[in-house]
C-alpha positions as CSV (number, residue, x, y, z in Angstrom):
1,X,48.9,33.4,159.8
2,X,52.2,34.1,161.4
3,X,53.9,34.2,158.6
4,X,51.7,36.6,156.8
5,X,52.7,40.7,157.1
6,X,49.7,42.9,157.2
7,X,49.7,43.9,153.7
8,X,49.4,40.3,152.5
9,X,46.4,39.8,154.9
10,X,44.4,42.2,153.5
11,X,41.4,41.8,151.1
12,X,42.6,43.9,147.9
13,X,45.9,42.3,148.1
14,X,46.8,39.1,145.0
15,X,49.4,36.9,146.3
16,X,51.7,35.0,143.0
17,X,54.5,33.3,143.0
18,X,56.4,37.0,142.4
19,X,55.0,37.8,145.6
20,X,57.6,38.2,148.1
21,X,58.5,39.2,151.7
22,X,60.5,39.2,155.1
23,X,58.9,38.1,158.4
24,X,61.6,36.8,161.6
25,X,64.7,36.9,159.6
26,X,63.2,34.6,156.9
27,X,62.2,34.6,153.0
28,X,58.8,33.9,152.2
29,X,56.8,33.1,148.8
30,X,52.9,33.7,148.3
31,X,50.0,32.2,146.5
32,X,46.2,32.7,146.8
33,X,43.1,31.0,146.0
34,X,39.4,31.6,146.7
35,X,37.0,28.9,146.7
36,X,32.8,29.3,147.5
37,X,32.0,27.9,150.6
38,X,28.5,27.3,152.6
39,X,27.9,29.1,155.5
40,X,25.5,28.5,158.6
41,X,22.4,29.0,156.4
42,X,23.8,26.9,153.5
43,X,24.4,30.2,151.6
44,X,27.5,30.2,149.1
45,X,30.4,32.1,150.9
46,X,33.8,33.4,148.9
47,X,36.6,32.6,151.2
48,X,40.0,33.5,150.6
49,X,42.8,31.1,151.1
50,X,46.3,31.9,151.5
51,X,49.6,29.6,151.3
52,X,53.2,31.0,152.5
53,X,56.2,29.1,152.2
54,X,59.8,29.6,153.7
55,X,62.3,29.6,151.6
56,X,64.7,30.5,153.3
57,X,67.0,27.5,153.0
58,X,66.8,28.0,148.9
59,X,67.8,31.7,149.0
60,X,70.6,30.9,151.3
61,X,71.7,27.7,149.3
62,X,71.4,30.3,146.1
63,X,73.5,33.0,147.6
64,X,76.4,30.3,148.2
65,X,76.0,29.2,144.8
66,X,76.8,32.9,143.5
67,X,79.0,34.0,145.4
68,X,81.3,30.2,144.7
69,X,80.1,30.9,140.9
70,X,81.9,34.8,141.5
71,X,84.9,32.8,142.8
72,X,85.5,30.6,140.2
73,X,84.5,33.0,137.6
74,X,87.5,35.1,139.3
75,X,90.1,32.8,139.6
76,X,89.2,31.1,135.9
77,X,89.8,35.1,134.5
78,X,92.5,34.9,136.6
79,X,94.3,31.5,135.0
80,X,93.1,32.6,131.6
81,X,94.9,35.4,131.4
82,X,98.0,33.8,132.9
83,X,97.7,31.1,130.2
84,X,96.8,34.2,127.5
85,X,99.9,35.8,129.0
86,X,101.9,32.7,128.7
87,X,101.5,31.8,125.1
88,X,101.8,35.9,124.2
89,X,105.1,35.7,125.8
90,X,106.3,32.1,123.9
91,X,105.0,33.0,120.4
92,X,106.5,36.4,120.6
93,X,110.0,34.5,121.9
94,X,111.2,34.8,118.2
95,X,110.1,38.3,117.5
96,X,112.4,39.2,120.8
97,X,115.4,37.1,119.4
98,X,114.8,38.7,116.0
99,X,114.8,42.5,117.8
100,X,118.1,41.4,119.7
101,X,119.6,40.5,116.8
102,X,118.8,43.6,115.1
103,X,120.1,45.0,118.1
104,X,123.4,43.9,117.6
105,X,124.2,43.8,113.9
106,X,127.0,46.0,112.7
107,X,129.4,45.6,109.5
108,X,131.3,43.2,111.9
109,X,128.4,40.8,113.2
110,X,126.7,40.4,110.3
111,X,126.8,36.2,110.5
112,X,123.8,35.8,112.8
113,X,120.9,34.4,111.7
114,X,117.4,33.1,113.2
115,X,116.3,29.3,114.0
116,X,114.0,28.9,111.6
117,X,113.0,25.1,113.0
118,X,111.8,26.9,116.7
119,X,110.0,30.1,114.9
120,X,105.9,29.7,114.9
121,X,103.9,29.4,111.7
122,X,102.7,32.8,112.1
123,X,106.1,34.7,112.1
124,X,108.5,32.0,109.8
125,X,107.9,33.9,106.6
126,X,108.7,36.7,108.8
127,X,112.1,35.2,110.0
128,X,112.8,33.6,106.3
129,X,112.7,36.8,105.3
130,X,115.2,38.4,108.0
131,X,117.4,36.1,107.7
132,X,117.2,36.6,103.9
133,X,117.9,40.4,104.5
134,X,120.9,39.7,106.5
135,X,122.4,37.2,104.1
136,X,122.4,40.0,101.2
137,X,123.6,42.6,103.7
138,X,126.8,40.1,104.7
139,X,127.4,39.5,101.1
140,X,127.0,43.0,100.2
141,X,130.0,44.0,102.6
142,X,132.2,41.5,101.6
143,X,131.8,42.4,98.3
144,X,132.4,46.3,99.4
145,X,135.0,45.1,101.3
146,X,137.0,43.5,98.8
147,X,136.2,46.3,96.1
148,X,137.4,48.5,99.0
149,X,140.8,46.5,99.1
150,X,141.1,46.1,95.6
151,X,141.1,49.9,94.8
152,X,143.4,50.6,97.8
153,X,145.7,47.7,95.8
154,X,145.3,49.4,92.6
155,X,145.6,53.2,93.9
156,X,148.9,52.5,95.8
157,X,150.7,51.2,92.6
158,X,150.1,54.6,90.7
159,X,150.8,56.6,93.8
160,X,154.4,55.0,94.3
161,X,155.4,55.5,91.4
162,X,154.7,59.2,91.5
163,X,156.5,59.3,94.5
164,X,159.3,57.8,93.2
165,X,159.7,59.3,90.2
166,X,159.7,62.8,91.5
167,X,162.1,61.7,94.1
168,X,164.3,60.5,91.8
169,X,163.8,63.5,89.4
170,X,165.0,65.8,92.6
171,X,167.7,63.8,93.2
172,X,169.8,65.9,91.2
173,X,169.6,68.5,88.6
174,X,168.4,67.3,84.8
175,X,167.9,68.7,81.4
176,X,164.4,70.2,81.0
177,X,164.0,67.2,77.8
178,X,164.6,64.7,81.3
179,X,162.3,66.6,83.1
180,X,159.7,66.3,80.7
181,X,159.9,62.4,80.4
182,X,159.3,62.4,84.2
183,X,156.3,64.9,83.8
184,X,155.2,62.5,81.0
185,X,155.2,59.8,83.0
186,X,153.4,61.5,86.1
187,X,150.9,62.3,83.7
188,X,150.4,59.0,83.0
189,X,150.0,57.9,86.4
190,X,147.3,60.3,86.9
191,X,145.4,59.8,84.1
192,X,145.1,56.2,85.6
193,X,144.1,57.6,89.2
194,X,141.7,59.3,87.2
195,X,139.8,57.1,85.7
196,X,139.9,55.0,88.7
197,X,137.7,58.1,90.7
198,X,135.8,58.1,87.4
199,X,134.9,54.6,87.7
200,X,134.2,54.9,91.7
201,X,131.9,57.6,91.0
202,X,129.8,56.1,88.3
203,X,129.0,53.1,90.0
204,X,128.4,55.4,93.0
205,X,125.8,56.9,90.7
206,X,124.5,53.7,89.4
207,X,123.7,52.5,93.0
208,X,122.4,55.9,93.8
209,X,119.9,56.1,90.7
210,X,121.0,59.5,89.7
211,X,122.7,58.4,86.2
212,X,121.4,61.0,83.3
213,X,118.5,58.7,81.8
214,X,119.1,58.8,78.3
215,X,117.3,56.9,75.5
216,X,117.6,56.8,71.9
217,X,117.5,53.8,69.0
218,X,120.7,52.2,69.8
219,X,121.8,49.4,67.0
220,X,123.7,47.1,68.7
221,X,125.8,45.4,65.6
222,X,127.5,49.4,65.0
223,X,128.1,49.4,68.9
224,X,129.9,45.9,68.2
225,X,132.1,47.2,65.3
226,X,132.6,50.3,66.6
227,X,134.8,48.0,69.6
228,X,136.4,46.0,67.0
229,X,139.3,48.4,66.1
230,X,139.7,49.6,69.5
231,X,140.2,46.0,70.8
232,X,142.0,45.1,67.7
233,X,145.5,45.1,68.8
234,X,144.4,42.7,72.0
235,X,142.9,40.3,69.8
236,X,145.9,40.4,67.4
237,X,147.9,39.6,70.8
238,X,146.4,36.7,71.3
239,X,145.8,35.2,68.1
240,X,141.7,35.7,68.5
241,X,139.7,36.5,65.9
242,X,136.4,38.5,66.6
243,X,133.1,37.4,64.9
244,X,129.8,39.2,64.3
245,X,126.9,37.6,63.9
246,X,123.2,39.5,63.6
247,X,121.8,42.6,64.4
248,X,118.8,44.5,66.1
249,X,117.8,47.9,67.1
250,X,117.2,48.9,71.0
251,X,115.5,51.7,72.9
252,X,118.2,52.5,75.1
253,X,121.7,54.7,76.5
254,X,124.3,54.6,73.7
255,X,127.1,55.1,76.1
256,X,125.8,52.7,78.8
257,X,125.3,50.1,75.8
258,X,128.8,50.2,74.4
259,X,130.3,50.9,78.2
260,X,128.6,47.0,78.8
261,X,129.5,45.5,75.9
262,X,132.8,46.8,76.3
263,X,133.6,44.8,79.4
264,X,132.2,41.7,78.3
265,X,134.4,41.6,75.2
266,X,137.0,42.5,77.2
267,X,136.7,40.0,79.1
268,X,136.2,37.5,77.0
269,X,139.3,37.9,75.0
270,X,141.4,38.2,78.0
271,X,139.9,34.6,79.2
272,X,140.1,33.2,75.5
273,X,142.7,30.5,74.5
274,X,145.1,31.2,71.7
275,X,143.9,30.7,68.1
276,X,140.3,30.4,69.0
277,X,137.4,33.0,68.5
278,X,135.3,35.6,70.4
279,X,131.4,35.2,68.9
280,X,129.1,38.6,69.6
281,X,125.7,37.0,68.6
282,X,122.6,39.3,68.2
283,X,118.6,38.0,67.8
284,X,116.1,40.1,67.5
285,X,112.6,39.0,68.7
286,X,109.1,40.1,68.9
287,X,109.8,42.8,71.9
288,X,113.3,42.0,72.6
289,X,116.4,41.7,71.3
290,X,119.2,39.2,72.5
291,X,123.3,40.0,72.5
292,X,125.5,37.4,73.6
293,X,129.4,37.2,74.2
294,X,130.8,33.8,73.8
295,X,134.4,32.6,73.8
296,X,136.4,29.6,74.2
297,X,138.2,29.2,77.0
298,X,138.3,27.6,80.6
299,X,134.6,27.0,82.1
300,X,134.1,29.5,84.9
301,X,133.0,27.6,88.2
302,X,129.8,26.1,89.6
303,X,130.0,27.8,92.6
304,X,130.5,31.6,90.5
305,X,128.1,31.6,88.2
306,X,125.3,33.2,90.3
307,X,127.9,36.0,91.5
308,X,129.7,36.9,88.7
309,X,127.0,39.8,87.9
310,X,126.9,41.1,91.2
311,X,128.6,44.1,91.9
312,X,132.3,44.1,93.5
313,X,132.5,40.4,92.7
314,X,135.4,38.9,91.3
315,X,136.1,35.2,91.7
316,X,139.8,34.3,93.0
């Protein structure tokens, strides 16, 4: 009974296996039974019988265990997030070398690329497609570059001979018949600065979207002929004969239209060999319409073809 309290002891109280308490520094655990017993006179007798056990050992043994289970649980939290940190930190590595090389492109660095073997599955398409963007940004500028260089080329011819025209014209006093040859000849030269800032402008326009959108029924064999007498006298030059061959109706810019077939025919007799012929051929179809350029001359190369419709190219 020494290990009962006074509130297990008494008769109203129902000791389980819930039941627990404290006695001397130790844990204890209840259970009750009550069994019929004879007494002096052989007269049935309740009695009430009570088992305590220490467990003591158990709740200390249990109070290890969760305070090494807190433990671990802190230092496995603690490794997890080191690991978590770890691979965060590695398969970021090429979104880091991609902001550092974003960091440093200007119109001079513009040869940089990505490692597309070391960049993770997640971010490749990601890279592939950075290193895309830079590859038409460096092409871009060489192409603006050279443009840039050509223009400067073609500008300083025009503007020297100004200059030395007029020197020469003040050089001494002239008739006012010799002073209108020289003011002939300036006008010239303007003219052809002229349409060079005409030309700079309009593709400055084109690449800014803000050409007039103008549509009407364009047929493209007029366009064709209307070309033939102005390009008459080059053809004539070379010996080329121009040949038409179909025709279709567009939905389209008149002026853009005849501006584009323009150059192509230009080019085409410039780059044709003696004697031969320039072919404009025209199909019409279902919901398109067809117009090709064709001349005989030397093959353009390979290694141009996918350029020569980009703009400022121009093969060596």
């Amino acid at each position: 009974l020494e290990n009962f309290d006074e509130p297990q002891l008494d008769d109203g109280a129902a000791l389980d296996v819930t039941t627990r308490w404290e006695k001397g520094g130790k844990q204890y655990i209840g259970l009750q039974t009550t069994v019929d017993a004879l007494d002096f006179w052989s007269r049935p007798t309740p009695l009430r019988a009570l088992i305590g056990l220490d467990i003591s050992h158990q709740v200390r043994f249990l109070e290890q265990v969760r305070k090494r289970l807190w433990i671990d649980i802190f230092f496995a939290a603690i490794i997890a997030a080191l690991f978590a940190l770890f691979a965060a930190h590695s398969g970021l590595a090429p979104l880091r070398r991609m902001t550092a090389t974003a960091r440093g492109l200007s119109a001079e660095h513009l040869g940089e690329r990505l490692a597309e073997r070391d960049a993770p599955t997640e971010v490749l398409d990601l890279v592939i497609a950075f290193n895309g963007m830079l590859e038409r940004l460096d092409a871009s500028f060489r192409r603006l570059s050279d443009f840039s260089a050509d223009i400067a080329h073609e500008l300083r011819t025009p503007v020297s001979n100004l200059m030395t025209q007029t020197e020469v014209a003040l050089s001494h006093a002239r008739s006012p018949d010799e002073y209108r040859e020289v003011l002939v000849s300036n006008l010239e030269e303007c003219e052809r600065i002229a349409r060079m800032v005409s030309d700079m402008l309009f593709i400055a326009q084109a690449e800014d979207g803000r050409l007039p959108k103008v549509t009407e029924t364009v047929n493209l064999a007029d366009q064709a002929r209307a070309l033939f007498d102005f390009y008459e006298a080059l053809a004539d030059e070379k010996g080329v004969k121009i040949v038409l061959a179909g025709e279709a109706n567009v939905t389209a810019d008149r002026v853009m239209v005849r501006r584009a077939l323009s150059n192509l025919l230009s080019n085409a007799l410039r780059h044709s060999l003696a004697g031969s012929s320039v072919e404009i051929l025209i199909a019409s179809e279902a919901s398109s319409a067809t117009l090709a350029v064709k001349n005989h001359g030397d093959a353009i190369p390979s290694d141009q073809l996918s350029q020569i419709f980009e703009r400022f190219h121009r093969a060596s």
